[in-house]
N, CA, C and O atoms as a GROMACS GRO file, in nm:
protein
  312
    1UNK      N    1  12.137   6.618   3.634
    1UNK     CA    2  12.003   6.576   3.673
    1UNK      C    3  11.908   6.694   3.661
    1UNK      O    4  11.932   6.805   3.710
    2UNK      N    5  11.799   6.662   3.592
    2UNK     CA    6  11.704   6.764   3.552
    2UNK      C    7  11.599   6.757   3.688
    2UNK      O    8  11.563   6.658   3.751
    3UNK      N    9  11.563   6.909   3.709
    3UNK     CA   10  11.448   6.936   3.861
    3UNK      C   11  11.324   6.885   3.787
    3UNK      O   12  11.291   6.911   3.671
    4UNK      N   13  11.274   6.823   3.857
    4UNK     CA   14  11.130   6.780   3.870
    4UNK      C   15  11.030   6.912   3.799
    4UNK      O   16  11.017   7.028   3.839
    5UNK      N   17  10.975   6.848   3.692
    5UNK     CA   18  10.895   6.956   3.589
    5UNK      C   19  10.984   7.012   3.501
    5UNK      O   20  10.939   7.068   3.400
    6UNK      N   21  11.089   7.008   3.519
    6UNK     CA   22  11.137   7.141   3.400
    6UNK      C   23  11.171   7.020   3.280
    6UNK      O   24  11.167   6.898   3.290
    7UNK      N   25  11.206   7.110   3.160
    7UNK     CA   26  11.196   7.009   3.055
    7UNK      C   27  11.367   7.018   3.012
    7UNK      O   28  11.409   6.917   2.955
    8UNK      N   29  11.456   7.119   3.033
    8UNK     CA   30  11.555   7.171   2.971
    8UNK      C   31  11.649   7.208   3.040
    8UNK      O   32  11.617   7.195   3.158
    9UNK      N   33  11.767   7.254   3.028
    9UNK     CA   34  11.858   7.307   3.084
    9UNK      C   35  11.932   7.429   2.945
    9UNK      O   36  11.932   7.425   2.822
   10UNK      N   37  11.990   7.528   3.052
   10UNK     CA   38  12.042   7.641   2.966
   10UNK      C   39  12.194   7.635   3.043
   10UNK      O   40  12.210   7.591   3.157
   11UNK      N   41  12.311   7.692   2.952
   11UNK     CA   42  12.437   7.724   2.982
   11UNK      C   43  12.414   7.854   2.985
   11UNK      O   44  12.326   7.925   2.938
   12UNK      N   45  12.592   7.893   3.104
   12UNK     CA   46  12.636   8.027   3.112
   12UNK      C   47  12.640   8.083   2.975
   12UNK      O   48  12.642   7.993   2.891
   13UNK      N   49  12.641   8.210   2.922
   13UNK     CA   50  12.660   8.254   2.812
   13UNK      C   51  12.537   8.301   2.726
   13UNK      O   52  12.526   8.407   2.665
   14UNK      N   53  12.446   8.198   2.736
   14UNK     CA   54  12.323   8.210   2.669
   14UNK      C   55  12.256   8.314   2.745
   14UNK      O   56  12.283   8.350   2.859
   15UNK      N   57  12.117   8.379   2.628
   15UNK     CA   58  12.024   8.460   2.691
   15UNK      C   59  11.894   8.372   2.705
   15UNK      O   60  11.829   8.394   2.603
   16UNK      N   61  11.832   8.292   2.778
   16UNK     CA   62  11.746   8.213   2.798
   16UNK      C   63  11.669   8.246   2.808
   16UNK      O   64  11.578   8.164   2.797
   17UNK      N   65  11.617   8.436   2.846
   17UNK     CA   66  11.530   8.472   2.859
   17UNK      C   67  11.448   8.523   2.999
   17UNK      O   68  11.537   8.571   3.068
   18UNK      N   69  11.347   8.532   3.056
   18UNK     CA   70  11.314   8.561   3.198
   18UNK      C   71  11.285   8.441   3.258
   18UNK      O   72  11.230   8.360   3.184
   19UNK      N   73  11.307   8.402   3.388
   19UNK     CA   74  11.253   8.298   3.462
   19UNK      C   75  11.357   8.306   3.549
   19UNK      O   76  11.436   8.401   3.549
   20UNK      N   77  11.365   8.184   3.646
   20UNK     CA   78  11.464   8.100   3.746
   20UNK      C   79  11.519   7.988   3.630
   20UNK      O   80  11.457   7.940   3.535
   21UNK      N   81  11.652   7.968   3.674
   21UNK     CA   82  11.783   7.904   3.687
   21UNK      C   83  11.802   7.872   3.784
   21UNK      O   84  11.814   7.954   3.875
   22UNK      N   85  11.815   7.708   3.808
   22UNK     CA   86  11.845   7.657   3.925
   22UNK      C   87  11.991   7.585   3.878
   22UNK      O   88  11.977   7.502   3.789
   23UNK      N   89  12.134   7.607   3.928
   23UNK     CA   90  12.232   7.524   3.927
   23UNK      C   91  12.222   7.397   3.945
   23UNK      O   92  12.158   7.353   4.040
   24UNK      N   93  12.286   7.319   3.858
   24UNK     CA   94  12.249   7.137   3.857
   24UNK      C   95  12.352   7.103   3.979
   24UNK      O   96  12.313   7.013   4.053
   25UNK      N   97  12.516   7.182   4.020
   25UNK     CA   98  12.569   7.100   4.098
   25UNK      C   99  12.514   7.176   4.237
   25UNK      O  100  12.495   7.099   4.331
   26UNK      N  101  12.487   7.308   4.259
   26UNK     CA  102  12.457   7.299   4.375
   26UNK      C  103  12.340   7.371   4.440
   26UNK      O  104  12.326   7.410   4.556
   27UNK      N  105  12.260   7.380   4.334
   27UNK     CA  106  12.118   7.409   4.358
   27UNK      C  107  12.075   7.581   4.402
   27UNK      O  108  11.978   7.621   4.466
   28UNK      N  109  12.170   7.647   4.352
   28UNK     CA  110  12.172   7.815   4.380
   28UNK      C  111  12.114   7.864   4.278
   28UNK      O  112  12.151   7.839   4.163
   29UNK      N  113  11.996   7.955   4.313
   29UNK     CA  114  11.851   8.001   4.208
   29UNK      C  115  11.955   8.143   4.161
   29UNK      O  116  12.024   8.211   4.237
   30UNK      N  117  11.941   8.157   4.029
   30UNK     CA  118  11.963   8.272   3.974
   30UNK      C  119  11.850   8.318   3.911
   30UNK      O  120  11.766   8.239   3.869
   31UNK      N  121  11.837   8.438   3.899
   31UNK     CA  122  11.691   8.468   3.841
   31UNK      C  123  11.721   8.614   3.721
   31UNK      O  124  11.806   8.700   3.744
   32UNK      N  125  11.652   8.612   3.624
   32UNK     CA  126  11.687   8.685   3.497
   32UNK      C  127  11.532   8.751   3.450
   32UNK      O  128  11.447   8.681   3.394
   33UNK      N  129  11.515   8.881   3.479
   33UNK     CA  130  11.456   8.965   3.467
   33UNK      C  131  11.400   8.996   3.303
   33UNK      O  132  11.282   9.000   3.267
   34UNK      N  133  11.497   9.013   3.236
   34UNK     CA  134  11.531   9.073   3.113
   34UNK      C  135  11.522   8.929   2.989
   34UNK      O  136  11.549   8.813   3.023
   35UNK      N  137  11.473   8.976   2.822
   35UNK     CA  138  11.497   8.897   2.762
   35UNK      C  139  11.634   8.854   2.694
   35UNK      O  140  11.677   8.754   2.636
   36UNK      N  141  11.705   9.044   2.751
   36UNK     CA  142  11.863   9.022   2.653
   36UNK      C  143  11.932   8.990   2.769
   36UNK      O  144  12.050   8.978   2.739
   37UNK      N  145  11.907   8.963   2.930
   37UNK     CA  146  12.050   8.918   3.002
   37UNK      C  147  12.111   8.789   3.000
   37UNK      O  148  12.044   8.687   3.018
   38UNK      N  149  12.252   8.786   2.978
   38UNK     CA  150  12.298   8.643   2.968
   38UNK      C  151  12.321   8.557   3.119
   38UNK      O  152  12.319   8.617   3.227
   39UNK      N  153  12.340   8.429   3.109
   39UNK     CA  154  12.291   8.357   3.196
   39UNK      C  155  12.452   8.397   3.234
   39UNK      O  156  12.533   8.435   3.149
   40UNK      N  157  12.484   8.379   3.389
   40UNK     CA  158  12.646   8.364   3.396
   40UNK      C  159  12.706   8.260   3.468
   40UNK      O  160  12.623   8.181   3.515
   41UNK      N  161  12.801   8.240   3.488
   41UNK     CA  162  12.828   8.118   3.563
   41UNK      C  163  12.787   8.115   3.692
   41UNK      O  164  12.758   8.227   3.734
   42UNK      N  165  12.769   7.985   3.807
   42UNK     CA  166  12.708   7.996   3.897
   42UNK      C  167  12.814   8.097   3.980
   42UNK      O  168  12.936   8.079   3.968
   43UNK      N  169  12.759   8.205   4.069
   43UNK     CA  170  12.843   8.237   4.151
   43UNK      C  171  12.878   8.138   4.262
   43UNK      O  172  12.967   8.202   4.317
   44UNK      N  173  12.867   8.029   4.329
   44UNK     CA  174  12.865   7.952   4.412
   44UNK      C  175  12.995   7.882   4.372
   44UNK      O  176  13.104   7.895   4.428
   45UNK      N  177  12.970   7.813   4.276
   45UNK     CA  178  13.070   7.685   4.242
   45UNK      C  179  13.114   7.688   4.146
   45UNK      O  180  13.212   7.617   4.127
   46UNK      N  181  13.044   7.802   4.002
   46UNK     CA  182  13.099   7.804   3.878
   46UNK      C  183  13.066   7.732   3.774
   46UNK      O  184  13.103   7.733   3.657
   47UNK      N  185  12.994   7.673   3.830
   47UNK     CA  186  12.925   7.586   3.730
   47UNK      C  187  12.819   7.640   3.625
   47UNK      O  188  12.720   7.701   3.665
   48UNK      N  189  12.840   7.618   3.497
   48UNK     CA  190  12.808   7.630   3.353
   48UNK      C  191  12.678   7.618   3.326
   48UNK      O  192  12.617   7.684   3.242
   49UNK      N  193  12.618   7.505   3.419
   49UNK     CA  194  12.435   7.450   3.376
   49UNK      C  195  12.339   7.453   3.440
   49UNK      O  196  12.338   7.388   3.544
   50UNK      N  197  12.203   7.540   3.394
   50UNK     CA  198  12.091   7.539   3.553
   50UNK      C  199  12.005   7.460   3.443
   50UNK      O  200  12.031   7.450   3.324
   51UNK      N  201  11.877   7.398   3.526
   51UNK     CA  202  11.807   7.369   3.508
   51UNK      C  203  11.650   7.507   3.489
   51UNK      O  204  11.604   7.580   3.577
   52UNK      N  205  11.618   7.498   3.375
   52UNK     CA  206  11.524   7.618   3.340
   52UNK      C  207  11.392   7.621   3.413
   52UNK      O  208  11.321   7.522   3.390
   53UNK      N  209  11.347   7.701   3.487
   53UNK     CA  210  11.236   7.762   3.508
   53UNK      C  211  11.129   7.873   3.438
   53UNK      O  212  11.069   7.963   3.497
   54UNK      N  213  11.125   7.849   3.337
   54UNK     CA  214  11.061   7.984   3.284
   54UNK      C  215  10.962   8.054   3.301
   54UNK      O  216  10.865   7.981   3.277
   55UNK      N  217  10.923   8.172   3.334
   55UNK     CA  218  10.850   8.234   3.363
   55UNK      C  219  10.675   8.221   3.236
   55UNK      O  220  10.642   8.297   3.145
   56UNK      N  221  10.614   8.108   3.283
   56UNK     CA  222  10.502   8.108   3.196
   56UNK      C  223  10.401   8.179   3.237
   56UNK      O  224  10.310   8.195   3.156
   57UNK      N  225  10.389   8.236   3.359
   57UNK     CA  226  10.230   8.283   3.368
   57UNK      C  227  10.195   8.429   3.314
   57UNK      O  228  10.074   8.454   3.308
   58UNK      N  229  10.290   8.537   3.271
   58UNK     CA  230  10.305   8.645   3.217
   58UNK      C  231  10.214   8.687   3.097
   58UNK      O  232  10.256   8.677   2.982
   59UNK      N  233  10.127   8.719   3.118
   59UNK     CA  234  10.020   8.808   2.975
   59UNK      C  235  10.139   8.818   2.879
   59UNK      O  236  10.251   8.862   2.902
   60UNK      N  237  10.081   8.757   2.742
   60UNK     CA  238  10.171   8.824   2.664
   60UNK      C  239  10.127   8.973   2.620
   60UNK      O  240  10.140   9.014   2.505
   61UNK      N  241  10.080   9.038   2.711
   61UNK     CA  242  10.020   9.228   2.654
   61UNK      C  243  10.106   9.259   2.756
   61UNK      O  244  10.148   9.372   2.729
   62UNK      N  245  10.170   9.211   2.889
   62UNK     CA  246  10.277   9.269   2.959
   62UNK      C  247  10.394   9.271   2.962
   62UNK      O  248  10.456   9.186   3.026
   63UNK      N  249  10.463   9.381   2.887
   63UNK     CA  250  10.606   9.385   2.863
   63UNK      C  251  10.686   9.472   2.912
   63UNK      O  252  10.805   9.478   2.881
   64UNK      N  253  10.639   9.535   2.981
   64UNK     CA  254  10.687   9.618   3.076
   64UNK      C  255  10.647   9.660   3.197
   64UNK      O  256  10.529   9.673   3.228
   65UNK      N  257  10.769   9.688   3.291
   65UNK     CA  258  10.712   9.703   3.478
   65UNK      C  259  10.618   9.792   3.453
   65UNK      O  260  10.518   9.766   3.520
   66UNK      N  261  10.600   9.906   3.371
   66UNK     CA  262  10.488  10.034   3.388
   66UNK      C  263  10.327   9.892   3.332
   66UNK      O  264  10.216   9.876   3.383
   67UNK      N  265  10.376   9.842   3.246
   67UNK     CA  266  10.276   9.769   3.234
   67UNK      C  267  10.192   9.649   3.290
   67UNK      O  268  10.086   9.596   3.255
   68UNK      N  269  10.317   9.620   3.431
   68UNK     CA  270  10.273   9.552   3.560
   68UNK      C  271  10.186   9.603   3.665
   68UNK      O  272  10.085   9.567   3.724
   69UNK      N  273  10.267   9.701   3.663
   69UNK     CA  274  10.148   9.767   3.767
   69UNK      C  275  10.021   9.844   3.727
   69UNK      O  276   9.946   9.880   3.818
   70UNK      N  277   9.991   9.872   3.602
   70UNK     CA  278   9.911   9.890   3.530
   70UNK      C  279   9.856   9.784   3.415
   70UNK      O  280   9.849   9.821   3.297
   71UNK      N  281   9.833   9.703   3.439
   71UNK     CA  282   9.801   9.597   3.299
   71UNK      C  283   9.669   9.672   3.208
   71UNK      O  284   9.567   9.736   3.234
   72UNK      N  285   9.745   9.615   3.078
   72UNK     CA  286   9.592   9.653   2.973
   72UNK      C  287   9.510   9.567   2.969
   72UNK      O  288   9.521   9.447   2.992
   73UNK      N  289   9.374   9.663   2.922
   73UNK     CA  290   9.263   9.571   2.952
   73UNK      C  291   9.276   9.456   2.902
   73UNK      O  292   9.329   9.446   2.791
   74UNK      N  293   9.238   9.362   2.958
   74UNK     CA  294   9.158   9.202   2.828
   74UNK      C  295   9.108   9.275   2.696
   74UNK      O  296   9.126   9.394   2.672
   75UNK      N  297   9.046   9.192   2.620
   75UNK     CA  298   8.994   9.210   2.542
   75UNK      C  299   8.901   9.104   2.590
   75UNK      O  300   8.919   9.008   2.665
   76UNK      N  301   8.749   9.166   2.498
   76UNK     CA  302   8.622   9.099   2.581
   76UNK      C  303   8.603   9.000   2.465
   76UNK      O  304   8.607   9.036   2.347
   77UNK      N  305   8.582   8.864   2.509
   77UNK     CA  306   8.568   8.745   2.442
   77UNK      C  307   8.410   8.769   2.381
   77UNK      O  308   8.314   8.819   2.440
   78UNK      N  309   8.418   8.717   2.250
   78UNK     CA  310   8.306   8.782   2.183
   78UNK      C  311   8.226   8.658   2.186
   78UNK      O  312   8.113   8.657   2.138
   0.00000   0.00000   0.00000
């Protein structure tokens, strides 16, 4: 069963990328920082499948923590 809003689900193994992972059998949030970490099985129950959260609100000019706490400017809409 897919969470309310999300469109997808990712398996253990895969790199899905940054966001929340929510486990389908027992609802334990894993969360993935990084674009290369792989997803792993749930620690809870072991289970293989979360339901995807992905991290959309992220500037794509921020790619790094130095660049979190410092963001680059906008660019001024002409």
């Amino acid at each position: 069963m897919v969470e309310p809003g999300t469109k997808k689900t990712a398996k253990a193994g895969e790199k899905p990328g940054r966001g929340r992972y929510i486990c389908i059998d027992c609802g334990r949030e894993i969360r993935l920082d990084s674009t290369d970490a792989d997803l792993v099985r749930c620690p809870t129950c072991a289970c293989e499948v979360y339901n995807c959260l992905p991290m959309t609100h992220i500037r794509p000019d921020v790619r790094t923590p130095e660049d979190a706490k410092r963001p680059p400017e906008r660019k001024k809409a002409e």
